[in-house]
N, C-alpha and C positions, 0 to 999 in steps of 0.2 A: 325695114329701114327705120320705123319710130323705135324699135328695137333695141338698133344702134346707136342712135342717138343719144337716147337715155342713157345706153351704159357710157358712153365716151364724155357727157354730161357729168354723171357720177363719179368716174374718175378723175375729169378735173378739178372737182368740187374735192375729193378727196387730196388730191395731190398739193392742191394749194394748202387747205386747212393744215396737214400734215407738215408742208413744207414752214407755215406760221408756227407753230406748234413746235418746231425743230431747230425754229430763230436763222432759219435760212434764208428767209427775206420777211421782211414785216410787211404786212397785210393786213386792211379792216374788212375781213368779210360781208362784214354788213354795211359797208360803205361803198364796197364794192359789187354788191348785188344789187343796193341800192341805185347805182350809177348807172349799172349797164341792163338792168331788167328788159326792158324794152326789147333787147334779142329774144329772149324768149318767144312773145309771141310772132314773133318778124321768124323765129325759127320754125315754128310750128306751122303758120300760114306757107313757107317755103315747101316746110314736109309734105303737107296738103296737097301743094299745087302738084307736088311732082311726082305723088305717090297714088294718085284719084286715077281710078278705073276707065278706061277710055271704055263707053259704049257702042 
């Protein structure tokens, strides 16, 4: 699962940069990382809960 994540992470990060890059929509990456960072760990705690080993 964090796996998946990561790559589907990587790809958007890809997709957009490239898309800025290609003048296909204007974007401040860094405005925009800045903005929404907070998913990240609201992602990771989600991962967590739902990937943790039932004993």
């Amino acid at each position: 699962m964090k796996g998946n994540v990561a790559a589907i992470v990587l790809i958007v990060v890809g997709v957009v940069a490239l898309g800025a890059n290609l003048d296909l929509f204007h974007v401040n990456l860094f405005e925009l990382i800045g903005t929404w960072w907070p998913l990240i760990p609201i992602g990771v705690g989600i991962s967590m809960l739902l990937t943790r080993e039932r004993s």
